[in-house]
N, CA and C of each residue as an Amber inpcrd file, in Angstrom:
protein
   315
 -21.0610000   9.2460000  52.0940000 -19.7540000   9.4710000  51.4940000
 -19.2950000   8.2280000  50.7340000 -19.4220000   6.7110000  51.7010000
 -18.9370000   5.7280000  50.6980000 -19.7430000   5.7870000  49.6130000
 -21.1780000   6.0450000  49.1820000 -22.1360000   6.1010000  47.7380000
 -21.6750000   7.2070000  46.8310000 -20.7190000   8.0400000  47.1270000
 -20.2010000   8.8080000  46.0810000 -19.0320000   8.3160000  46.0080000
 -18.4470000   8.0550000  45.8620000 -16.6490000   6.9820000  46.1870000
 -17.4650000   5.8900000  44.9290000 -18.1640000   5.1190000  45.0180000
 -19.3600000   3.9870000  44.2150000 -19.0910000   4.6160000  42.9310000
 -20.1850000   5.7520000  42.8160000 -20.6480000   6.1560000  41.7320000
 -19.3060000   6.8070000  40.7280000 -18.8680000   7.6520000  42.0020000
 -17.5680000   8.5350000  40.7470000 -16.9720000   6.7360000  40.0980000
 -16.1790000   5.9910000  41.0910000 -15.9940000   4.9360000  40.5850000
 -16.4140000   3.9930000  39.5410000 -18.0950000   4.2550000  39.4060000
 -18.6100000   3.3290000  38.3950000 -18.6630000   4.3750000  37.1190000
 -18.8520000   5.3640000  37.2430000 -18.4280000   6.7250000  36.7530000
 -17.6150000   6.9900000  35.8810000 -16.1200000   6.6790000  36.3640000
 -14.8040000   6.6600000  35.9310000 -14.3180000   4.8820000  34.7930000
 -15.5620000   3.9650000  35.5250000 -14.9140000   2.7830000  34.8230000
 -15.9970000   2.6960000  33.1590000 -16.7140000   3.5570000  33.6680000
 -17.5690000   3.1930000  32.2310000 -16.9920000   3.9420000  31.1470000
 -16.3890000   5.6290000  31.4660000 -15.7330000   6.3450000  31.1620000
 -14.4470000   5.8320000  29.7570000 -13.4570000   4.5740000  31.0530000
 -12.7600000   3.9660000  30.2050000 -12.8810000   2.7130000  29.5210000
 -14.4410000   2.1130000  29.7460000 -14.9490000   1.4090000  28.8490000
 -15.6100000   1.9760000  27.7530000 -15.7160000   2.9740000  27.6530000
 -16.3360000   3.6490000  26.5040000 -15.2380000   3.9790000  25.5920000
 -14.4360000   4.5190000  26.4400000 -13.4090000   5.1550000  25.1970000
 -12.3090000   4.1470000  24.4540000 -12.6550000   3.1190000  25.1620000
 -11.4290000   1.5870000  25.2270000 -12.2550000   1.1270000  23.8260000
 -13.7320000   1.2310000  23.4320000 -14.6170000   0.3880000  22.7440000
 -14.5360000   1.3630000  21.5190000 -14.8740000   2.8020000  21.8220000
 -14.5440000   3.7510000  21.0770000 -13.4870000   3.6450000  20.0850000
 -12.0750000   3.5550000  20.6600000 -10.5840000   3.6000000  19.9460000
 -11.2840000   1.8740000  18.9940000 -11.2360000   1.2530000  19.6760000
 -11.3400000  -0.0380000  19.1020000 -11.5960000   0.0410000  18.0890000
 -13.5390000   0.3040000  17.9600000 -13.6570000   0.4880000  16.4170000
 -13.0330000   1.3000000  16.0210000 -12.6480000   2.5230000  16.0480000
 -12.0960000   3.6770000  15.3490000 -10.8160000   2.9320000  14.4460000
  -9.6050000   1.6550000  15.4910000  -9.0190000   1.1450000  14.5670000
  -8.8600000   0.0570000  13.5700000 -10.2130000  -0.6440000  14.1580000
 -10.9420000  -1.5870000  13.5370000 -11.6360000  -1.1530000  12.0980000
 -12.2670000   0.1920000  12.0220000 -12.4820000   0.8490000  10.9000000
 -11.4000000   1.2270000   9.3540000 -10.3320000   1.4850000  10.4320000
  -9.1000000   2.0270000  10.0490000  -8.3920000   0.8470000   9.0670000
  -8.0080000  -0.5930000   9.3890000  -7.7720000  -1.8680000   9.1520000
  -8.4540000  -2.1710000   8.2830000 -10.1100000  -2.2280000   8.3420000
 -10.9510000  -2.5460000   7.1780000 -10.7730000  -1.6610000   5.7260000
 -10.1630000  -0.2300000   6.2750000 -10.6480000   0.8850000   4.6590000
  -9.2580000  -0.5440000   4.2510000  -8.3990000  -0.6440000   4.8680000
  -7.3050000  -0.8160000   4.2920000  -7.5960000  -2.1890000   3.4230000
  -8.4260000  -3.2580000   3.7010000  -8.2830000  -4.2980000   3.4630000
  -9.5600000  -4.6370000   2.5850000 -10.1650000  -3.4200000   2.1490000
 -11.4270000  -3.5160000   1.3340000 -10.6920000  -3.2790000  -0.1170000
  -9.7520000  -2.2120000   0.0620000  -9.1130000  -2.2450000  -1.2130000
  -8.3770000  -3.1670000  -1.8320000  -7.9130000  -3.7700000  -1.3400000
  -7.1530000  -5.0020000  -1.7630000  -8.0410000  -6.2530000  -2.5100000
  -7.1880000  -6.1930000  -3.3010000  -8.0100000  -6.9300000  -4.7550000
  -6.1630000  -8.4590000  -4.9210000  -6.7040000  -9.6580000  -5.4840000
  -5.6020000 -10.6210000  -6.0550000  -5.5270000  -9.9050000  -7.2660000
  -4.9530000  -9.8560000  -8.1080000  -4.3620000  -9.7610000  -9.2280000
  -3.7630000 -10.3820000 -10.0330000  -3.8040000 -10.9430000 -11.3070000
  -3.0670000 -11.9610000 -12.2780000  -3.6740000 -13.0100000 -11.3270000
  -2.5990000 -14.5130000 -12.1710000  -2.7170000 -15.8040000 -11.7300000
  -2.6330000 -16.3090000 -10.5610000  -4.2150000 -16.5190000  -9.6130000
  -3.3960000 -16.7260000  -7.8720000  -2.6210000 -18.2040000  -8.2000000
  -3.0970000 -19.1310000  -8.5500000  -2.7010000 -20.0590000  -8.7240000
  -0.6430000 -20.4360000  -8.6260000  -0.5870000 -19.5550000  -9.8610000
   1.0030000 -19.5310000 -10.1460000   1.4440000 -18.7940000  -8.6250000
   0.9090000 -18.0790000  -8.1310000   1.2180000 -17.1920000  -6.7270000
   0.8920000 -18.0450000  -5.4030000   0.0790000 -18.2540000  -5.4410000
  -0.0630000 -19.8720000  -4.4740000   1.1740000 -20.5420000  -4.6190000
   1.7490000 -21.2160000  -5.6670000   2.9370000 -21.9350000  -5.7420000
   4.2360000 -21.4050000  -4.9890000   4.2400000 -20.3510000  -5.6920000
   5.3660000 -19.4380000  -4.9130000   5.7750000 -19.4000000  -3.4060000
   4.1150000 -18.7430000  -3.1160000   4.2210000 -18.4890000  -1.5240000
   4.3610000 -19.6830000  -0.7540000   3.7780000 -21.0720000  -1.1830000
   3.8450000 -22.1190000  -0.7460000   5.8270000 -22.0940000  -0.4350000
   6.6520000 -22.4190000  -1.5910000   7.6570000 -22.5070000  -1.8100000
   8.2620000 -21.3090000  -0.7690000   8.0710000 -19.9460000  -0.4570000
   8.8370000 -19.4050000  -0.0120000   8.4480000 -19.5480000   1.5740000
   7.1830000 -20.0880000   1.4650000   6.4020000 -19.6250000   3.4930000
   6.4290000 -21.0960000   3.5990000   7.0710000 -22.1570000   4.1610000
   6.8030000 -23.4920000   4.6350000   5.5070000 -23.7290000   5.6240000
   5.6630000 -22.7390000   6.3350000   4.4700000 -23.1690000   7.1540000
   2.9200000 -23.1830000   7.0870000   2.6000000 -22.1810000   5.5070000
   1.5140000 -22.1890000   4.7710000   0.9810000 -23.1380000   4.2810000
  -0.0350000 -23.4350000   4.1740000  -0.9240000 -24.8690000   3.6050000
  -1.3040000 -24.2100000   2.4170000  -1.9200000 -25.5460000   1.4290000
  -2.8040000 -25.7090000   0.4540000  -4.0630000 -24.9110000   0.8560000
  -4.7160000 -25.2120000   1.8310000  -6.1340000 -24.5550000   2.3770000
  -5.7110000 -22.9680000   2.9240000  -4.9480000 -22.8670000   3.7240000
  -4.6680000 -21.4950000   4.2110000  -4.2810000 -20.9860000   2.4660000
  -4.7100000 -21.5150000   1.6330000  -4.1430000 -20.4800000  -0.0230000
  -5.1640000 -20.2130000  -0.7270000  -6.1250000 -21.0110000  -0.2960000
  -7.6220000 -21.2060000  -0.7210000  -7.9270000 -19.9440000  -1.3110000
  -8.4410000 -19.8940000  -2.7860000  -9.2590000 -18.3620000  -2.8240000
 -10.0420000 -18.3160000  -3.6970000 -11.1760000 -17.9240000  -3.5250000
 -12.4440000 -17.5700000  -4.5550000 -12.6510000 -16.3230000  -4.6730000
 -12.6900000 -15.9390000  -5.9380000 -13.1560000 -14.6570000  -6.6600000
 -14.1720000 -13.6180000  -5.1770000 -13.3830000 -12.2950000  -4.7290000
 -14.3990000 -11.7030000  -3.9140000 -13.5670000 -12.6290000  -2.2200000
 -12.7380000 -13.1450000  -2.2000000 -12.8440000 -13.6890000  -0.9490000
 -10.9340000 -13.7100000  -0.0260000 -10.6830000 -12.0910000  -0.5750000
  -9.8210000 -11.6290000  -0.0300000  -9.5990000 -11.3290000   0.9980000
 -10.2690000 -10.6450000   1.9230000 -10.4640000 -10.9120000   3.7260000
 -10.1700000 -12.1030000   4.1910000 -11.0280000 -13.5370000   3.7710000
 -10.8390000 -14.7920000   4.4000000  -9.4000000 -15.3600000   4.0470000
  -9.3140000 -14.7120000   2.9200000  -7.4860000 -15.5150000   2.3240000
  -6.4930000 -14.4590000   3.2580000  -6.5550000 -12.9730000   3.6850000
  -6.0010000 -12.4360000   4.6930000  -5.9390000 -13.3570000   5.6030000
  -7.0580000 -13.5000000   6.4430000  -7.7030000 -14.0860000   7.8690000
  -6.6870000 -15.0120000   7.8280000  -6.9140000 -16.0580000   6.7780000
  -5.8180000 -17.6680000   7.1140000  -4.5730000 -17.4840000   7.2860000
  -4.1570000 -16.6530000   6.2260000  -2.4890000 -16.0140000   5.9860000
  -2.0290000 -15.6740000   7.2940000  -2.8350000 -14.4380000   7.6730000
  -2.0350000 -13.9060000   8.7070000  -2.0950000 -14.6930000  10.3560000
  -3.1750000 -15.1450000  10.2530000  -3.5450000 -15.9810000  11.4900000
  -1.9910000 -17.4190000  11.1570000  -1.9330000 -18.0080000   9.9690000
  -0.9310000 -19.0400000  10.3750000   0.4940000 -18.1100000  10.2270000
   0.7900000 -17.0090000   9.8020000   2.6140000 -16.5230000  10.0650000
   2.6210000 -15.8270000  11.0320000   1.3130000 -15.3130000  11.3560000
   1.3350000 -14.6120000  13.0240000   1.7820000 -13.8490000  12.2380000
   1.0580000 -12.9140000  11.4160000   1.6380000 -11.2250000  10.9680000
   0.2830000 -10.7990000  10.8760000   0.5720000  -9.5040000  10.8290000
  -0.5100000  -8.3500000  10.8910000  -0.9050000  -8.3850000   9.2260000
  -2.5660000  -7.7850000   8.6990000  -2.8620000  -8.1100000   7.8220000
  -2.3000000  -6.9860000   6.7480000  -2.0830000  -5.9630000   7.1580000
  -1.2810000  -5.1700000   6.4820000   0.1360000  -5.7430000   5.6450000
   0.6370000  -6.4840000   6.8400000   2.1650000  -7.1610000   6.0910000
   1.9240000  -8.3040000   4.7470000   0.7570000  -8.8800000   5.2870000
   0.0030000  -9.8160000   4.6830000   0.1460000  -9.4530000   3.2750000
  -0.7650000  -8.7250000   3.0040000  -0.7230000  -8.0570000   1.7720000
  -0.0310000  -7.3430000   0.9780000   1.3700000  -6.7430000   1.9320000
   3.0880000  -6.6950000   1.6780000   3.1780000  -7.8950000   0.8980000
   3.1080000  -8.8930000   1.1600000   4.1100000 -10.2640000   0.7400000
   3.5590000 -10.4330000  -0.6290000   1.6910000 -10.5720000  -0.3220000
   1.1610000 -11.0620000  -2.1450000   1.5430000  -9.7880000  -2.9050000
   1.7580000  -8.9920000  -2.7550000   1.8620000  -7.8830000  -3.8030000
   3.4100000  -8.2120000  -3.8830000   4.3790000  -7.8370000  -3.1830000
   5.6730000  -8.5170000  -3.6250000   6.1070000  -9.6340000  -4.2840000
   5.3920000 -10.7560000  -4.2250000   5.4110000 -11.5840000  -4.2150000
   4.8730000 -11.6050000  -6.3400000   3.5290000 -11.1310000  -6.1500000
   2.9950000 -10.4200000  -7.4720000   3.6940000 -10.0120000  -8.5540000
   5.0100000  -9.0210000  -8.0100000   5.5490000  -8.0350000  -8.9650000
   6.8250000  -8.9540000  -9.3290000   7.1370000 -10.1930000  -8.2730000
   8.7630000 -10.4270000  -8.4280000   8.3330000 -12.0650000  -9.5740000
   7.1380000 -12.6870000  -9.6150000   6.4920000 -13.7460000 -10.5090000
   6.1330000 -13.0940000 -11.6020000   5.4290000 -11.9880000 -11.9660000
   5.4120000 -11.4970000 -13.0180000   5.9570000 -10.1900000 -13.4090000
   7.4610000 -10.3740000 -13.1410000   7.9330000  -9.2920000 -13.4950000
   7.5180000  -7.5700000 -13.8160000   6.4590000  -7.8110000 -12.4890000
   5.7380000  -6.2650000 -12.9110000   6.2740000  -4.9220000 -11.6560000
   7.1190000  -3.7300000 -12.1060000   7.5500000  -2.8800000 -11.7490000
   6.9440000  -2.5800000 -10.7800000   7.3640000  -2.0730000  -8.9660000
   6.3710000  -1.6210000  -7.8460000   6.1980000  -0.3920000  -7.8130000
   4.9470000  -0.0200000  -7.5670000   4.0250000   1.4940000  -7.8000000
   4.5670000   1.8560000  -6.8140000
């Protein structure tokens, strides 16, 4: 009797390690469609300035960006304001439309 008590138990924990790993990627997938699309646009440079000026706690290096290397400029961003990468990409696109006066889609 205690070896079935064991098993349902080891049973039940793999159960919610599977589905715990499962959801994970599922929203880990979910995060990426989102952040594959995301492209800089216009002058980062002039937009670097900005965000510098409006986010104090942003660095020169956390602004860093090379052509293709939008994930890692997420990664720094959101890792130093402690925001989610979604918001992240709220700010440069706002940020985008209100420096070059371009209307939001």
């Amino acid at each position: 009797m205690n070896n079935v008590s064991f098993n349902y138990l080891y049973v039940t924990v793999w159960q919610i390690n599977y589905w715990t790993f499962s959801v994970g990627i599922l929203i880990g997938a979910i995060a990426m469609t989102n952040e594959v699309d995301f492209k800089i646009l216009g002058d980062w440079n002039m937009q670097k300035e900005q965000l510098l000026l409006e986010y104090s706690q942003l660095t020169n290096a956390d602004l860093e960006f090379r052509e293709g290397g939008e994930s890692e400029l997420l990664y720094k961003m959101s890792s130093r304001l402690h925001l989610d990468n979604n918001v992240v990409i709220k700010i440069i696109q706002n940020n985008f439309f209100k420096l070059f006066d371009v209307p939001e889609y």
